[in-house]
C-alpha positions as CSV (number, residue, x, y, z in Angstrom):
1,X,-286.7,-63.3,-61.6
2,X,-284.0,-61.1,-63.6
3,X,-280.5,-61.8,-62.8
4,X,-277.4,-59.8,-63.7
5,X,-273.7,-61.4,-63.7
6,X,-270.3,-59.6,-63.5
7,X,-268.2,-58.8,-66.4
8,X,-265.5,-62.0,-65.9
9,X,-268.6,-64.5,-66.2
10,X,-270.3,-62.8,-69.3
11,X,-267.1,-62.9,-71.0
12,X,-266.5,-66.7,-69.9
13,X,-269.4,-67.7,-71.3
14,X,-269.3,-65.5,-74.4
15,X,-265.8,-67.2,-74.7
16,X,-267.2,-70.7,-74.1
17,X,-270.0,-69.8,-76.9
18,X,-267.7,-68.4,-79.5
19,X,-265.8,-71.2,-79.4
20,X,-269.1,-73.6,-80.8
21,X,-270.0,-70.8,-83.1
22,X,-268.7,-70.1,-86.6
23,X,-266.0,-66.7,-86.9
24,X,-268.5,-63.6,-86.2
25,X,-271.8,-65.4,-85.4
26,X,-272.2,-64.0,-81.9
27,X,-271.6,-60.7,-82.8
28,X,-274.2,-61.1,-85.8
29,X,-276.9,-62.3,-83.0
30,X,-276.2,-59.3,-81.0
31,X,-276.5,-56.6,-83.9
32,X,-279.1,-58.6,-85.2
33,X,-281.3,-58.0,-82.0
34,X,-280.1,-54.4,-81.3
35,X,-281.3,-53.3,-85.1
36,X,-284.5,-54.8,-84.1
37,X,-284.9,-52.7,-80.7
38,X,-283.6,-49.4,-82.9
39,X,-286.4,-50.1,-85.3
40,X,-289.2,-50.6,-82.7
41,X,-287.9,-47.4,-81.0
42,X,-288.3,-45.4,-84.4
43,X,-291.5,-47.0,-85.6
44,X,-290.7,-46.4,-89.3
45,X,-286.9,-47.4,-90.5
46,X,-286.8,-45.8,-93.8
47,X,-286.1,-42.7,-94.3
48,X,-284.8,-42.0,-90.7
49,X,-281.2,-40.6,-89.7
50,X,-279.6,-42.7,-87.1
51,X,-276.4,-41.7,-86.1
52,X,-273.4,-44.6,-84.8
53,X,-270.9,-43.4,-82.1
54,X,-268.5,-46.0,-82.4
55,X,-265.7,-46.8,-80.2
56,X,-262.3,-49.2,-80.8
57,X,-264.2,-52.8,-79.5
58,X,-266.6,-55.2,-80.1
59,X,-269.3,-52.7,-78.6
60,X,-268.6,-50.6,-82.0
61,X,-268.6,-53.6,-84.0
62,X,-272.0,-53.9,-82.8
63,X,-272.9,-50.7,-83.2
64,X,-271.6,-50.9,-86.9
65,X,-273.5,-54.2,-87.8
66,X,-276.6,-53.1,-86.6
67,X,-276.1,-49.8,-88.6
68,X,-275.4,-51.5,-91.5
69,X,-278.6,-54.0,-91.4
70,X,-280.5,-50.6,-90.5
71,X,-278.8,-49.3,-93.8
72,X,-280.2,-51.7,-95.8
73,X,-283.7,-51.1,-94.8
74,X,-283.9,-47.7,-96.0
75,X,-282.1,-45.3,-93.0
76,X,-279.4,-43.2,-93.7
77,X,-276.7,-44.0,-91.1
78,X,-273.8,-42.2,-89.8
79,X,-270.6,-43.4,-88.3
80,X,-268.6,-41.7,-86.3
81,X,-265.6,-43.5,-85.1
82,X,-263.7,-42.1,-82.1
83,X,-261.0,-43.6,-83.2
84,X,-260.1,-43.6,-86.7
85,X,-258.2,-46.8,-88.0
86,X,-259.2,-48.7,-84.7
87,X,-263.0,-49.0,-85.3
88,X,-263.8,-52.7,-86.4
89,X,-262.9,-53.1,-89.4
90,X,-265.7,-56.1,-90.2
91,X,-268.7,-54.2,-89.2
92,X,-267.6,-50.8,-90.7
93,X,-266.6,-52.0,-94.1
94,X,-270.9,-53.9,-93.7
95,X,-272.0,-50.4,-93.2
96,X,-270.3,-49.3,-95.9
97,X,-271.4,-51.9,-98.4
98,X,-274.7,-50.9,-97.2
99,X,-274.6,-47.5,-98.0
100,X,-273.7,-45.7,-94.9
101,X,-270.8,-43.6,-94.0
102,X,-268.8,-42.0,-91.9
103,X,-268.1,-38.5,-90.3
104,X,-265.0,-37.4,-88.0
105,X,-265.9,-36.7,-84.5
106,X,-265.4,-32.8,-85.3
107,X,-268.1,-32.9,-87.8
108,X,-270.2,-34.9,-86.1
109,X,-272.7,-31.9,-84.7
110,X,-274.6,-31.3,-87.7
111,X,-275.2,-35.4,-87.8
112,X,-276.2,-35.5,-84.0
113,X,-278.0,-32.4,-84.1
114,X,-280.5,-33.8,-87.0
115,X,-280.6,-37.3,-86.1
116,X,-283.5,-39.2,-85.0
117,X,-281.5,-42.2,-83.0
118,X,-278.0,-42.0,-81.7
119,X,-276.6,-45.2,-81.3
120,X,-274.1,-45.4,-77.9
121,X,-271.3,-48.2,-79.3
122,X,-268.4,-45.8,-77.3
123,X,-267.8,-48.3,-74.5
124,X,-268.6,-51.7,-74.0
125,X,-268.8,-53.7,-70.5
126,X,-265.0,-53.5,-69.8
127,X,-265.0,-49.3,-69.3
128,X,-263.7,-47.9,-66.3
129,X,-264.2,-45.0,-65.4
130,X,-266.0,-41.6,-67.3
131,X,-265.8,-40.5,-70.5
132,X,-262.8,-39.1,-72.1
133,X,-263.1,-35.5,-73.0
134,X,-264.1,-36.3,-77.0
135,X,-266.7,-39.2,-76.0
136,X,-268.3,-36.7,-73.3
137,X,-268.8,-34.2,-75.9
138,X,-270.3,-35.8,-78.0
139,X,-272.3,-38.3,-74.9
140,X,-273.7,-34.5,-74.3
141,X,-274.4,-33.2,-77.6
142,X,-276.9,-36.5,-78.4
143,X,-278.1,-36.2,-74.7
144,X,-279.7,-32.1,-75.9
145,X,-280.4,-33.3,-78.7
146,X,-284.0,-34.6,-80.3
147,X,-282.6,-37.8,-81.4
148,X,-283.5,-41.5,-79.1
149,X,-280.4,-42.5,-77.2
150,X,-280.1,-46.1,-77.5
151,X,-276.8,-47.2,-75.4
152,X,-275.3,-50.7,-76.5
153,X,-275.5,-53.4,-74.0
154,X,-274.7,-50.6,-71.7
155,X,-274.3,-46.9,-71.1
156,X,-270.6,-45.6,-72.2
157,X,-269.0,-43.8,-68.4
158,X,-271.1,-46.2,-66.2
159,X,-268.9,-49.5,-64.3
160,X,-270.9,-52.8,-65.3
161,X,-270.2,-54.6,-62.1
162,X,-270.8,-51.5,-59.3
163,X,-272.9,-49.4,-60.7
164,X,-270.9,-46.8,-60.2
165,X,-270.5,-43.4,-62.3
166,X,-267.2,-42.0,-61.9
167,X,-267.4,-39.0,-64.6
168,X,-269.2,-37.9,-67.5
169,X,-271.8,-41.0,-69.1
170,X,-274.1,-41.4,-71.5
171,X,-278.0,-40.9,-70.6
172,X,-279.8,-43.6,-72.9
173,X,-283.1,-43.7,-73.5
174,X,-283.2,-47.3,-74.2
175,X,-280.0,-50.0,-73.1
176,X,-279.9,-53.1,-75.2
177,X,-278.4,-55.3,-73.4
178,X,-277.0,-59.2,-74.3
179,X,-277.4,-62.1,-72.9
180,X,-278.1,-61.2,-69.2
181,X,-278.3,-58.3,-67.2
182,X,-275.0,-56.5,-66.2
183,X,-275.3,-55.2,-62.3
184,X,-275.1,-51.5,-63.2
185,X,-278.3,-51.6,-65.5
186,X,-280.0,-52.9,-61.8
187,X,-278.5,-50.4,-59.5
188,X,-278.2,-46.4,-59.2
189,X,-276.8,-44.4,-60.0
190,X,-276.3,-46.2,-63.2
191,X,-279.5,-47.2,-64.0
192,X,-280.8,-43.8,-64.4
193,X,-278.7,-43.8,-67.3
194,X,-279.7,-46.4,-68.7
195,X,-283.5,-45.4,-69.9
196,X,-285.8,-48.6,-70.5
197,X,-283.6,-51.8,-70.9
198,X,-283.9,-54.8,-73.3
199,X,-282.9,-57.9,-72.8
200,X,-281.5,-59.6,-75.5
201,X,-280.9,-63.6,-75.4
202,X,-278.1,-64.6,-77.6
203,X,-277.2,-67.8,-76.3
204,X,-275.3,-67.7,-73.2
205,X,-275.0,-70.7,-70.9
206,X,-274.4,-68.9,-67.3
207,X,-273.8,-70.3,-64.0
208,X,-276.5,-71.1,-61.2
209,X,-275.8,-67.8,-58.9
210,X,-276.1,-64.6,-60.2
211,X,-274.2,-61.1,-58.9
212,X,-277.7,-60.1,-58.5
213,X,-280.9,-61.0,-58.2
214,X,-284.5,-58.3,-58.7
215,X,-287.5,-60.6,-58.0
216,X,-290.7,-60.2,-59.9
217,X,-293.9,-61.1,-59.0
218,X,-294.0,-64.0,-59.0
219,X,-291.3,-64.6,-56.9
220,X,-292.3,-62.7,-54.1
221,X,-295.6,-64.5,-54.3
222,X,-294.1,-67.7,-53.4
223,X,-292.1,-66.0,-50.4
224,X,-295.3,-64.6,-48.6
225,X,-296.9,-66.8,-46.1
226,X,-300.7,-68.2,-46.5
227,X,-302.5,-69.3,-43.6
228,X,-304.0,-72.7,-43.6
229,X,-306.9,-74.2,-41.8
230,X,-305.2,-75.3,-38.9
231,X,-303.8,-71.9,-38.7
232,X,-304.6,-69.4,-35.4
233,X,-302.6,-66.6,-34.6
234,X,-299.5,-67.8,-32.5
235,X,-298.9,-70.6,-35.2
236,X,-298.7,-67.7,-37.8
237,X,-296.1,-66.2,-35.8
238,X,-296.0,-63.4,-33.5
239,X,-293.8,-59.8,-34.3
240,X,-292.6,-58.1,-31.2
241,X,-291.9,-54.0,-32.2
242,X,-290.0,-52.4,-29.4
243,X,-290.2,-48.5,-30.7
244,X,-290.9,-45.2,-30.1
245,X,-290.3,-42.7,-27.5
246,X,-291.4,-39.8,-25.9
247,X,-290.2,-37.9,-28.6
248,X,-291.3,-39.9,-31.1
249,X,-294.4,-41.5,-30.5
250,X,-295.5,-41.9,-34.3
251,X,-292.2,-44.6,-34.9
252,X,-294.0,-47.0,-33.0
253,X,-297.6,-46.5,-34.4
254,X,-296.1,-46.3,-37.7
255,X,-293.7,-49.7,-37.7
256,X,-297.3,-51.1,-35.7
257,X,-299.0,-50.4,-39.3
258,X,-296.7,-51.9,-41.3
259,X,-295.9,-55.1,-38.8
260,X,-300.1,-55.5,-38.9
261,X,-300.0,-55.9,-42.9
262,X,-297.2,-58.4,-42.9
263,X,-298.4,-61.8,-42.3
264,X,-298.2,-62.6,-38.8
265,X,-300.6,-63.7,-36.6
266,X,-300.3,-60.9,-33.7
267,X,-298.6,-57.9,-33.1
268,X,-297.1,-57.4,-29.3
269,X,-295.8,-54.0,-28.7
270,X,-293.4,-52.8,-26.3
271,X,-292.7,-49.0,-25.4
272,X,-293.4,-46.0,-24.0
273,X,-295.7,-45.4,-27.1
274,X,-298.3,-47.7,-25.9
275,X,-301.6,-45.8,-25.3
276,X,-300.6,-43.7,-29.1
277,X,-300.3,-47.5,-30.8
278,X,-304.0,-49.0,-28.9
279,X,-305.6,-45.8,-30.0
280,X,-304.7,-46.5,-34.0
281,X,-304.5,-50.4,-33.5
282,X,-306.8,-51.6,-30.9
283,X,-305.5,-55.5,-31.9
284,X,-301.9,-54.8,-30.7
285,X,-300.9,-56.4,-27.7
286,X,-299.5,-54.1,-25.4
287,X,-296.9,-54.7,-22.8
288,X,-294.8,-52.3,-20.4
289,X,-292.6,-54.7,-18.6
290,X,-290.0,-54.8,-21.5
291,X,-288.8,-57.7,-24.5
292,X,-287.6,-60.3,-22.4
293,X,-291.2,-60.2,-20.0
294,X,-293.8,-59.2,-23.2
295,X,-294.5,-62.7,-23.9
296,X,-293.7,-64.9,-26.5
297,X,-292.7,-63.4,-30.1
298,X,-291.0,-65.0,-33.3
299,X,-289.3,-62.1,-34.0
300,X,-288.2,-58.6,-33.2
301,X,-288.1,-55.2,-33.8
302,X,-286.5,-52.7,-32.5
303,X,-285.2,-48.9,-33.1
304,X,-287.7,-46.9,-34.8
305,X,-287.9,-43.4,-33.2
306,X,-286.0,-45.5,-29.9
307,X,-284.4,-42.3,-29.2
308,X,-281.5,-43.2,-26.6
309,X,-283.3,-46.2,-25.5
310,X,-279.6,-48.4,-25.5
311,X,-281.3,-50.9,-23.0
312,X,-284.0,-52.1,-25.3
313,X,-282.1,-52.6,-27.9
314,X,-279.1,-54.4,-26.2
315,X,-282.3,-56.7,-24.7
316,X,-283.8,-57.5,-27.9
317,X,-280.1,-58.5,-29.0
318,X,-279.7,-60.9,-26.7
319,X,-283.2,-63.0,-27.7
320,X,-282.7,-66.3,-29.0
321,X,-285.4,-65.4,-32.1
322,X,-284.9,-63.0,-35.7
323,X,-284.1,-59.5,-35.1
324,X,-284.7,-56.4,-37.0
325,X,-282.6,-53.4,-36.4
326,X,-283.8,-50.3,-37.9
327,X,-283.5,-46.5,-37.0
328,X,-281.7,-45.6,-33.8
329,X,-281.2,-49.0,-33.0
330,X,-278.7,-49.3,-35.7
331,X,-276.5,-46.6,-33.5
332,X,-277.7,-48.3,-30.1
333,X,-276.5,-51.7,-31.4
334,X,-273.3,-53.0,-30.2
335,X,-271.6,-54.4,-33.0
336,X,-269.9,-57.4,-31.1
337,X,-273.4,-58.2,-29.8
338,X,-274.4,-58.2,-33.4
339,X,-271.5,-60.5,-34.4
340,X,-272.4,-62.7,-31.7
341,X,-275.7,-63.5,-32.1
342,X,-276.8,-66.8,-33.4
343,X,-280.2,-66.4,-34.5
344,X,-280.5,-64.2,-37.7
345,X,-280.4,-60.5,-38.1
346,X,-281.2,-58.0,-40.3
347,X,-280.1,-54.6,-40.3
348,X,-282.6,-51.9,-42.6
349,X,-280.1,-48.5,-42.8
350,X,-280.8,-45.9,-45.1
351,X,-277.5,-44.2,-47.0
352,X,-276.4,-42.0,-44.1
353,X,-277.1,-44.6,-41.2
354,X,-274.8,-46.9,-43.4
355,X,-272.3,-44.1,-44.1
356,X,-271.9,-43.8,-40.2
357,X,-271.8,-47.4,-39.6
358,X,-268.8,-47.6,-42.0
359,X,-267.2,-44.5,-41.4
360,X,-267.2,-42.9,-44.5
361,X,-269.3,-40.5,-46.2
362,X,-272.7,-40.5,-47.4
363,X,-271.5,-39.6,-50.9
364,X,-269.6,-42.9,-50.8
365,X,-272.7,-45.4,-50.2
366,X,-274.5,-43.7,-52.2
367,X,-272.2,-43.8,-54.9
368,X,-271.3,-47.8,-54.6
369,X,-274.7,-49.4,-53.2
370,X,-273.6,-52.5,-53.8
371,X,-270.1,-52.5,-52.2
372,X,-271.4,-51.2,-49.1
373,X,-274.1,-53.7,-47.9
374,X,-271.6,-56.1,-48.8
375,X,-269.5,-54.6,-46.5
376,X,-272.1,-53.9,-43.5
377,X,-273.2,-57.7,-44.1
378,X,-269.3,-59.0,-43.9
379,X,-268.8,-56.6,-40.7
380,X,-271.9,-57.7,-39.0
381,X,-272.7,-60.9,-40.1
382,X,-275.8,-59.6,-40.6
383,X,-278.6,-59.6,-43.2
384,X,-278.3,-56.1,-44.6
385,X,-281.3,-53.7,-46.3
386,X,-279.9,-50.7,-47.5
387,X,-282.7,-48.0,-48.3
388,X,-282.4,-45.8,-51.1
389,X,-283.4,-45.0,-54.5
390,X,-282.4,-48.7,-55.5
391,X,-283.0,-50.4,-52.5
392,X,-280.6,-53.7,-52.1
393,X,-280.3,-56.3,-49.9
394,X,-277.4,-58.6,-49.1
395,X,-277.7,-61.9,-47.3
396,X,-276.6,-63.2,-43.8
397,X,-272.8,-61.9,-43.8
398,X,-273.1,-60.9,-46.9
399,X,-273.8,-65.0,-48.7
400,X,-275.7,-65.2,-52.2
401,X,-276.1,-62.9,-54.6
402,X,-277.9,-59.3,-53.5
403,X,-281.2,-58.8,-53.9
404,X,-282.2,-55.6,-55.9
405,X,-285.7,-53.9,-55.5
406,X,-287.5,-52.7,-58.7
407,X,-290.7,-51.4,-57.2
408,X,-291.0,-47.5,-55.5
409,X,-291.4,-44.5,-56.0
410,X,-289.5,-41.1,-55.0
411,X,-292.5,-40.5,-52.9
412,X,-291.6,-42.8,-50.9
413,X,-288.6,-40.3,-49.6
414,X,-291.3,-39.2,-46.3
415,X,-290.7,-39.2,-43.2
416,X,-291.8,-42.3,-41.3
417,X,-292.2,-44.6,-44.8
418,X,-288.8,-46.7,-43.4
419,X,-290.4,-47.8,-40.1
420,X,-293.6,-49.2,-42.4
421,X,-291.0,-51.3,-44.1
422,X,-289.1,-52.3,-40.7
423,X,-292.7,-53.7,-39.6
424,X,-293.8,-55.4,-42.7
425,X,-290.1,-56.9,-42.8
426,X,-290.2,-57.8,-38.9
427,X,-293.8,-59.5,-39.7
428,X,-292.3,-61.5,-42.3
429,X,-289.7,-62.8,-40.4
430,X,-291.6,-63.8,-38.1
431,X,-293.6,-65.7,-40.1
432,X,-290.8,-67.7,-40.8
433,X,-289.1,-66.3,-43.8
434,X,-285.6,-66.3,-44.2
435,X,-283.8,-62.6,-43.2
436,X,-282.7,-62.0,-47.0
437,X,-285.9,-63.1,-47.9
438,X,-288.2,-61.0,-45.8
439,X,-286.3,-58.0,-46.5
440,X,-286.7,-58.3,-50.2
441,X,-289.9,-59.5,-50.0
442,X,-290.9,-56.6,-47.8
443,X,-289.1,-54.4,-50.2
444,X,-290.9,-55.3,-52.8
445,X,-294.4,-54.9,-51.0
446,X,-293.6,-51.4,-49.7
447,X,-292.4,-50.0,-52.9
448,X,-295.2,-51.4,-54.6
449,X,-297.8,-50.0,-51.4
450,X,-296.1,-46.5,-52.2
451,X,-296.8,-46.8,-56.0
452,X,-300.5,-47.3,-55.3
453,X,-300.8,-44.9,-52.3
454,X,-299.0,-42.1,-53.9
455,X,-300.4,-42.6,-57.4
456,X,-298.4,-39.7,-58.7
457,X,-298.6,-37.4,-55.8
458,X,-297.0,-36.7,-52.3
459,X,-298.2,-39.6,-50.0
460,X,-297.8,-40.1,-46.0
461,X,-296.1,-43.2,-44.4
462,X,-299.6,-44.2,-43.2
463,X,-301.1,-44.5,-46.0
464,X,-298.3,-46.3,-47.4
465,X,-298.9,-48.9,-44.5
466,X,-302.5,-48.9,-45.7
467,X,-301.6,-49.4,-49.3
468,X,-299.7,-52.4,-48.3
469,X,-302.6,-55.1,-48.9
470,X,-303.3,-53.6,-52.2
471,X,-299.9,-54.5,-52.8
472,X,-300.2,-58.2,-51.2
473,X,-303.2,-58.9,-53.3
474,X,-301.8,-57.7,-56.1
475,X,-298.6,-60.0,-56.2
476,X,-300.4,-63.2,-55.7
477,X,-302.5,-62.4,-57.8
478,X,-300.7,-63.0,-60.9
């Protein structure tokens, strides 16, 4: 599992390991590993033009000593300090000593425009905000250029604990980060500027819960339930899926595909959409007499394609058993009903379904991911999924650190591809997972299903839901 922590806890513990280390030793670690990354990024060292934008703090300073041991092995380096007489004055008197040198950030262009790696040392975890108007300049003239943009721990203009990009930033090819993980290098829109990132381990001792949490494979592997041999279908746990409509038929078959893939026993469906979902899925269990007289069920789901279907929705709230709210149940659902439930929920809203929930903008989720599922979960007091190009998920009333998705694919921006998910997540809960755990679990499985089913090309929901035990047996697997 990779974990990210904020900026006050890296700097505690940096603090806490400074004060065991001789004067300078962390720093040394840090530029030590970054030289090594710039030289595996190049391939050959000497004889190549790297090029240091260097700000006032220890980011700089690390910028500068890995310059300076890049020096010595045969590249001809280039500082440029963005502010003269405030760049640090240990590691800039080492590249100097090494045979490097520096340029003024007016003459930097011809440097820049020749280099073959531009090192980002502008801003280090602490920056707020975007770039100032000389640091964007130059951010943009190393972005056109041929050079490799390798940022230092991360970007310069991105926020380390948000993610957030609030002006001009750096665009790295590679991020060398120390350490552990800083949430922006996790979540968009940072992490598309951050390129490829590498971790480097300098010694930190951090504390048991993260800001964030992206499983691997492993991880999800010992999430997903396995049968035994006492297992039949009712003990593996039965998924209810109240979907569909008239209008929208395909919600139902769709969230039937993905509930069949997701590890529970049986499927019992409930809707208008019945004959469409036995003609794809003859192994559904059909029902017309509504949630509370389908029969028994584990879990629920409920809004996909639901239409105005407020009824259904405030029925499958008031079950005693794990409900999923996707779709137009999320605009269905009373909130107090929400609030008030005791068994666990989780909510699955894409940007502009959370936008409305909120009452803000689209443009605002999508710019702070991670703010706002904390703040549907806190609201709620609900287990919250929030779709989008970095998918995250918060836990019950927003407890724990968020779970961040790494699998996908922007082909997985298709109609129908979220009510997949909302059945693979609904199967999973009722199997007996955990609400922050089926969520990122299915997550994980979906992104990974639209990887394989798209393979580079425009994919349909279903065969996303078809892709989905490609994906199973491919995490457990390992």
């Amino acid at each position: 599992m990779r974990t990210a922590y904020c900026v006050d806890t890296v700097r505690a513990a940096e603090r806490d390991l400074m004060a065991r280390l001789p004067e300078g030793a962390l720093m040394q670690r840090a530029a030590a590993g970054l030289a090594a990354a710039c030289a595996d990024l190049m391939g050959r060292v000497y004889g190549r033009r790297v090029v240091l934008l260097v700000g006032s703090g220890d980011n700089g300073g690390d910028a500068l000593y890995a310059g300076a041991r890049l020096a010595r092995r045969g590249a001809g380096v280039t500082a440029v300090p963005l502010a003269p007489g405030r760049a640090h004055a240990g590691g800039l008197a080492a590249l100097l000593r090494a045979g490097g040198r520096t340029v003024a950030p007016q003459d930097a262009d011809g440097p820049i425009r020749r280099a073959d790696l531009v090192l980002d040392g502008i801003v280090g975890i602490g920056g707020r905000g975007g770039l100032r108007e000389d640091a964007a300049r130059l951010a943009a003239l190393a972005g056109g250029s041929r050079a490799a943009v390798v940022a230092v721990d991360l970007p310069s203009g991105v926020e380390a604990d948000t993610g957030e990009v609030r002006g001009a930033a750096v665009r790295a090819d590679l991020t060398v980060t120390f350490g552990t993980h800083k949430p922006a290098l996790l979540v968009d829109p940072a992490r598309e500027h951050a390129g490829a990132v590498r971790l480097v381990d300098i010694g930190l001792d951090l504390p048991g819960e993260p800001e964030l949490e992206a499983l691997q494979h492993a991880d999800v592997a010992r999430l997903l339930p396995v049968p035994g041999a006492a297992s039949d279908k009712y003990r593996r746990g039965v998924v209810g899926i109240a979907a569909g409509s008239a209008r929208y038929p395909g919600a139902a078959v769709l969230a039937v595909a993905g509930a069949l893939r997701g590890g529970a026993g049986a499927v019992r469906y409930v809707g208008p959409a019945g004959q469409a979902v036995l003609a794809r899925y003859p192994e559904t269990l059909v029902s017309d007499r509504g949630p509370e007289r389908a029969g028994r069920v584990q879990a629920w789901v409920v809004g996909p394609g639901a239409g105005d279907d407020a009824g259904t929705v405030a029925e499958v709230l008031a079950c005693d058993v794990p409900v999923l709210i996707d779709a137009d149940g999320l605009r269905l659902a009373d909130a107090g009903a929400v609030r008030g439930r005791t068994a666990p929920t989780l909510m699955t809203p894409h940007a502009g379904e959370a936008a409305a929930l909120l009452g803000v903008s689209r443009e605002e989720v999508e710019a702070g991911r991670l703010a706002a599922v904390r703040e549907l979960a806190g609201r709620y007091g609900a287990a919250v999924l929030l779709k989008g190009a970095t998918t995250v998920v918060a836990g019950q009333g927003g407890a724990g650190a968020v779970r961040v998705n790494p699998t996908g694919t922007p082909w997985l921006a298709t109609a129908g591809s979220g009510d997949v998910l909302s059945g693979v997540a609904g199967s999973l809960l009722a199997a007996g997972l955990a609400a922050v755990d089926a969520g990122s679990a299915a997550a994980y499985l979906h992104g990974l299903a639209g990887r394989f089913a798209a393979a580079g090309a425009p994919v349909g929901a279903h065969e996303v839901a078809e892709a989905v035990a490609r994906a199973w047996r491919d995490v457990v697997r390992e």
